[in-house]
C-alpha positions, 0 to 999 in steps of 0.5 A: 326076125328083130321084131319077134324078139323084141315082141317076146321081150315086150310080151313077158314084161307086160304079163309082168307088170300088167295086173288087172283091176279086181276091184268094185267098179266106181258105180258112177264109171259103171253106169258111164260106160253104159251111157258112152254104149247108149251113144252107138247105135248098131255098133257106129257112134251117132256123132262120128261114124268113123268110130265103132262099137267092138267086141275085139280090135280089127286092124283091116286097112283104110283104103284112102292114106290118112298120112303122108310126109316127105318119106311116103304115104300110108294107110291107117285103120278102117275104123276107129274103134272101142272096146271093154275090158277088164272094166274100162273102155279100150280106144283104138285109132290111127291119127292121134288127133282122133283122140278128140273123140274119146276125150269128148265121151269121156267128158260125157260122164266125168263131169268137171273135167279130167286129167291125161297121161300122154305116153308118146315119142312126142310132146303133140305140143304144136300151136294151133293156127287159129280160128278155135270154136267158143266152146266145144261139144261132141256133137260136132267132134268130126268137125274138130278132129278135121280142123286139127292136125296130129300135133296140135290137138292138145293146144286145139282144146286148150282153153275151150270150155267143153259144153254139157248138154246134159246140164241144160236137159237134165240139171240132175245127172246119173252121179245125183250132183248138180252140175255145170254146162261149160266146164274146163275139159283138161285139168293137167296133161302129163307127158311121158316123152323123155327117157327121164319122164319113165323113172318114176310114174305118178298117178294123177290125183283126179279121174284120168285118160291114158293117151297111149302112142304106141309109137314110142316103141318105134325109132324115136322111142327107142332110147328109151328103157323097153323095162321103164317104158312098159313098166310106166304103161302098165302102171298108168294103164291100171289107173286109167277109167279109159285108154286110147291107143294111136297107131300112128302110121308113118312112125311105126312099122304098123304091123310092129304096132299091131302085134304090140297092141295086142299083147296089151289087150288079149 
């Protein structure tokens, strides 16, 4: 019953504060998002099989646990999975560090590098133990998010030049600009953790990804300001080209989670 009346609450701030990009696409996006398509074959990532090309979200459970901790073990997602809508790309995952995946397509087509907003219940700000790779590249993504945990994916990147394959083959990409087969992948992460960080949203001066953790609307975000909170989500979602969206299983009820996330993409 709790549940329902914070969905209601949740659902006519965001038909409040969500607008939908009307605008010309950048064209560089529009042909990234038909690149990112061309690296699914039959709906499946050619680089990581967990991902999937979708029309909607289905949250049919795992059937392994992907989480334990000292309260129990938990299910997540089947698969991961994206989507488009309203002329961005929609990632949807279980474990945060699977965002390692979405980070690597998008720096596919946003060469240079990009920034990230990171709304979350936490910083994810964990020190990596060791043994980082020289330089990182999607192909080898699964091997990435399996050496990682949920907490230290951010510093796991930190510092590792991303490689382009594209570089070497094609010096000449789609954007007509010559460009670089190592480059920095994050430029900036902001993080949205504190109820402080949500008084006043700034958008990042370059091309960004939303790193949505939708447990923020669980017990350890709950003293944040619901208003604030989905005001900042809306506001970062509009300018992000794509968005990713952790379930986080073990930090929110996950049937909570679910409902949330489809308010925000129905």
């Amino acid at each position: 019953m709790e549940f329902r009346k914070i969905l209601w609450k949740i659902e006519e701030l965001w038909n409040k504060y969500y607008f939908i990009y009307h605008g010309e696409l950048e064209e560089q996006f529009r042909v990234g998002i038909h690149i990112i398509k061309k690296l699914y074959k039959n709906g499946v990532s050619v680089h990581n099989s967990d991902f999937h090309l979708v029309d909607e979200f289905n949250f049919e459970l795992s059937e392994k646990f992907i989480h334990s901790d000292e309260y129990g073990e938990y299910y997540g997602l089947k698969n991961s999975q994206v989507l488009e809508k309203d002329g961005k790309l929609v990632y949807l995952f279980d474990n945060h560090n699977k965002i390692i995946h979405p980070f690597l397509e998008y720096a596919e087509i946003r060469e240079g590098g990009f920034e990230v907003v990171h709304i979350d219940a936490h910083d994810d700000a964990a020190v990596f133990p060791s043994g980082k790779p020289h330089h990182i590249e999607l192909k080898k993504v699964q091997e990435y998010i399996t050496q990682t945990r949920i907490s230290d994916f951010f510093d796991f990147l930190a510092g590792i030049p991303f490689f382009h394959p594209c570089a070497r083959e094609n010096p000449v990409y789609y954007s007509g600009k010559s460009i670089e087969q190592f480059y920095k992948l994050i430029h900036n992460t902001y993080c949205y953790t504190k109820s402080t960080d949500f008084q006043n949203f700034k958008k990042p001066k370059k091309s960004y990804i939303l790193s949505l953790d939708i447990d923020i609307f669980g017990p350890e975000g709950s003293f944040i300001d619901l208003e604030s909170k989905i005001k900042t989500i809306a506001e970062a979602w509009y300018g992000a080209e794509v968005i990713c969206i952790a379930t986080s299983p073990g930090f929110i009820d996950q049937a909570y989670a679910q409902k949330i996330i489809e308010i925000f993409v129905k």
